[in-house]
N, C-alpha and C positions, 0 to 999 in steps of 0.2 A: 158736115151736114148734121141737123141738129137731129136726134133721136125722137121728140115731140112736134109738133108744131103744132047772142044767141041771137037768135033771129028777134030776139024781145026787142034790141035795141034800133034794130036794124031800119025803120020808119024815122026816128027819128034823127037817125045820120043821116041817111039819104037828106034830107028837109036841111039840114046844116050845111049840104055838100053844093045844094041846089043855092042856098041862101051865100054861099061864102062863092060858089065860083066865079060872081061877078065883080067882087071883092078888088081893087086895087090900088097900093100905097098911093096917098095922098089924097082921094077922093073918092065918092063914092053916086051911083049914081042915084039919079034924083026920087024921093020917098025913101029912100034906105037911110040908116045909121051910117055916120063916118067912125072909122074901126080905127083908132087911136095906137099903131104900131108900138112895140117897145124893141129896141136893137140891143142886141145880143154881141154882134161884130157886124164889120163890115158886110159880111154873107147870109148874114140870118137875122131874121124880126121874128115877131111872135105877136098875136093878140087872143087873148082870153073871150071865147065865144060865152062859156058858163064856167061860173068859179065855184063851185060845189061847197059849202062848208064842212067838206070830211076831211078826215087826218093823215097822215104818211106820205111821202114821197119817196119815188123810186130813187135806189140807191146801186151804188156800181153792184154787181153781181145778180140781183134782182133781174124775176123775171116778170114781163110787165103783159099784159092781154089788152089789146088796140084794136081802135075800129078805125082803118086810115086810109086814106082818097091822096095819092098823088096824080097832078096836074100838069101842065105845061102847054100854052097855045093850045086851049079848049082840048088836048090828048091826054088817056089818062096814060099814065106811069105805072102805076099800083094800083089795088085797090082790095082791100083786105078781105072784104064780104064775096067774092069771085074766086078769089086765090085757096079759101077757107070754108067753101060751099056756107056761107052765112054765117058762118061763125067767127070771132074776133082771130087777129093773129097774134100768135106768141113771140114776145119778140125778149133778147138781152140786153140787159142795160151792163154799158159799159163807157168808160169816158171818151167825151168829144174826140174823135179823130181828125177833124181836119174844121177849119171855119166853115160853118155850114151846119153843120152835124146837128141834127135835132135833136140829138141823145141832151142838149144842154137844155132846150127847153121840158124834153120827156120831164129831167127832173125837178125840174118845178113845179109838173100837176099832181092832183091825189083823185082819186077812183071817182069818174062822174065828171071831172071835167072835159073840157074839150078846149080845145085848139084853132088858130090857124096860125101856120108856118110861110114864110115867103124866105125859099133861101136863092142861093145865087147858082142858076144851073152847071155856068163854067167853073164855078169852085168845086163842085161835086164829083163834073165828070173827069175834072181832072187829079180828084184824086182815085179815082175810081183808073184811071189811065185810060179810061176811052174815049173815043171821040164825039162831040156835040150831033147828037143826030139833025138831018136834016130841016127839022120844024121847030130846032132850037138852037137862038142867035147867041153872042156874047151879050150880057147884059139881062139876057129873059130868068124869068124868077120860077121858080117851081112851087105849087102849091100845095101845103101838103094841113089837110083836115083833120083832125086827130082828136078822138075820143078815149080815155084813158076807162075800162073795162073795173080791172084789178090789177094786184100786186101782188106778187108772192115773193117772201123774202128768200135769199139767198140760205140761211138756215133752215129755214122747211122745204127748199130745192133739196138740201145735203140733206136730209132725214130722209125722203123719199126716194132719193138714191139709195142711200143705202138699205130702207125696205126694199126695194126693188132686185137691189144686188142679192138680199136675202131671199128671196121668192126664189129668183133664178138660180139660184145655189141648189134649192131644194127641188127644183122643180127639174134640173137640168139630166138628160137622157144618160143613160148608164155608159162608161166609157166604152165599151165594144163598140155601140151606135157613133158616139162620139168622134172615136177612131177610123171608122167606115164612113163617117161623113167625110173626114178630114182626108184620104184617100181618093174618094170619090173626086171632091173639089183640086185635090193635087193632079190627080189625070185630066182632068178636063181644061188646067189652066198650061201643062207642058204643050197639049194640043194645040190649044190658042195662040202662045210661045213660035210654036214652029208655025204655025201658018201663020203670024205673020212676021216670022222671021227677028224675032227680038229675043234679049240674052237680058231680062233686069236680075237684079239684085236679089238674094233671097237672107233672110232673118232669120234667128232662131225662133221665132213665134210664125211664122210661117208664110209671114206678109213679102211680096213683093214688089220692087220697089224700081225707078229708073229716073232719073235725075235731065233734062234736056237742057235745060241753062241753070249753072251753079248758084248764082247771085252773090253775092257778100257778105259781108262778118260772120257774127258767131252763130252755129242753130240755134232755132228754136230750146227749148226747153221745158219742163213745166213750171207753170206758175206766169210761161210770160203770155203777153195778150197777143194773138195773133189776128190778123188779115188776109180771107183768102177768097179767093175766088175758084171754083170749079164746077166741072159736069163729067157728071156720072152716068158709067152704063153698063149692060148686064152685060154676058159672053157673046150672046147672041145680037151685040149691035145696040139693041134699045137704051134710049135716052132717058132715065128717070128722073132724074134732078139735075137743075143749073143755076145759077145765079150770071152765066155768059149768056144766056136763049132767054131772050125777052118770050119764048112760049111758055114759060115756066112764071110767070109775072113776078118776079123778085129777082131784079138783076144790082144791087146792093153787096157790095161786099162782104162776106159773115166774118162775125167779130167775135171772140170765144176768148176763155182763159186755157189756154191748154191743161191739162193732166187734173181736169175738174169733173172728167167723165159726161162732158157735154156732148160729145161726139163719140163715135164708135171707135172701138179698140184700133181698127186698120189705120186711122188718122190720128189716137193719140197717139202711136209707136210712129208712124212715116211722116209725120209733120217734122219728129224729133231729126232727120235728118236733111233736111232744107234749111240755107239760109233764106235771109230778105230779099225776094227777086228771082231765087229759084224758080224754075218750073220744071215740074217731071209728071210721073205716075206711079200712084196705086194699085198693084192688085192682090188681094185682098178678100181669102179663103172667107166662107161663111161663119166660120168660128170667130172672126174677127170683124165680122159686120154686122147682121140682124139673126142670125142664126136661125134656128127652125121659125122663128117667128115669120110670116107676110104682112107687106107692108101696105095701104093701100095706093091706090093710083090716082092719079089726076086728068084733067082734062087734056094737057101734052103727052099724059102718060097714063092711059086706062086699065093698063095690066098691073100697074105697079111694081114691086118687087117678091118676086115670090119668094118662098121659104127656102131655106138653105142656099140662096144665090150666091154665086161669086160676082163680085163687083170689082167697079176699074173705075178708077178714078183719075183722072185729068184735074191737074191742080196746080197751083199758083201762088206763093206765099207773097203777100204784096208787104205785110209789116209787120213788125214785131216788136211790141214793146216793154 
């Protein structure tokens, strides 16, 4: 789960979402422009709504800021300005995963442009391993509207990490507090343990960990690119994040470089022990997830995560490359 994720622009997507959703390969309806597809593969087309004359394209590791409308039979799928109370979403660029993938178009735009995508909904969901919900046939194309914000290169990602790693060094509570949080979080997860009756794994870093289906070849690592699927939730039951709970509106696989500090300590250390196809769980003392900080909440989840929470993770490593 990623650690991050203006309304200036927000009129004029809307007006491109409205304009493109009538949009369909090979014709167009009568007074409209015909939109001149360009194919990518079999699963994905692309046509340029506004071709900006600015410079740069996103590059693997880059992070890219999107204004983006997925569609399907008049439903939407996504929609970034709801997901992000009006503000663009943060998303990684990283290479195509599967025919379909729009990370191949992403890198063709520069800041200003915009998009439309038509990919192929059963190439998607089946990499995705789910099934075609039922308002989407074999053959229906998903539409997905995309406005490219900015760019922030993978280099000024890593700088700001590591300010950040800096703050939090200087900022961080003197070891006694430390210590007694670390206590605290260890009695409340053996509780949780015994009622409901499970025995996971415990690390030298303090993470706990349970394995339900092995999967195959070699773990994870860092450095390699993973694919995972999960939802997360506090002690007390609450659902904070998913990318399986279409309430959460980002049900897309997350796609990271492992041991790049994209994600929180509890998933750099318990990733490393999953292979491809694994599924188990995290849990996952507050030292090793957002620590004193709170996080906020959303519309699935209005509480959000408070400070010093212990988290549980439910996870899935679908790929690893």
């Amino acid at each position: 789960m990623y650690q991050k994720f203006t309304l200036i622009l927000l009129s004029c997507f809307v007006a491109l979402f409205v304009a493109a959703q009538n949009v369909r390969p090979g014709a167009a309806p009568v007074g409209r422009p015909v939109y001149n597809f360009k194919t990518i593969n079999s699963s994905l087309k692309y046509v340029f709504i506004e071709d900006k004359p600015t410079r740069g394209h996103p590059q693997e590791g880059d992070d890219v800021m999107l204004r983006m409308i997925a569609i399907c039979n008049n439903r939407f799928m996504y929609n970034s300005n709801q997901v992000n109370k009006g503000n663009p979403g943060a998303f990684s660029i990283s290479k195509a995963a599967f025919k379909g993938d729009i990370a191949d178009v992403l890198m063709l735009m520069s800041p200003g442009d915009s998009v439309i995508c038509l990919v192929d909904a059963q190439s998607m969901f089946e990499y995705t391993k789910k099934p075609l919900p039922d308002y989407i046939k074999p053959g229906d194309k998903i539409q997905y509207n995309i406005r490219l914000v900015s760019i922030k290169p993978k280099e000024e990602l890593q700088k700001e990490r590591e300010a950040a790693m800096a703050k939090a060094l200087q900022e961080q509570p003197v070891q006694n507090d430390a210590a007694k949080q670390m206590a605290t979080d260890e009695e409340a997860l053996m509780a949780y343990f015994k009622a409901k009756n499970i025995s996971p794994v415990k690390t030298a870093s303090g993470l706990y960990y349970s394995i339900i289906s092995q999967g195959n070849g070699a773990n994870a690592k860092a450095g390699d690119n993973v694919v995972m699927n999960y939802r997360g939730n506090l002690l007390d039951g609450t659902v904070f994040d998913s990318n399986i709970d279409s309430a959460f509106m980002h049900v897309q696989p997350l796609r990271f470089v492992l041991g790049t500090g994209r994600v929180i300590k509890g998933w750099e250390e318990g990733i490393t022990y999953l292979k491809p196809g694994a599924k188990g769980f995290f849990y996952i003392p507050s030292a090793l997830a957002y620590g004193p900080q709170s996080r906020p909440g959303s519309a699935a989840n209005p509480k959000g995560i408070p400070a010093n929470s212990v988290l549980i993770f439910e996870v899935e490593l679908l790929e690893v490359k």
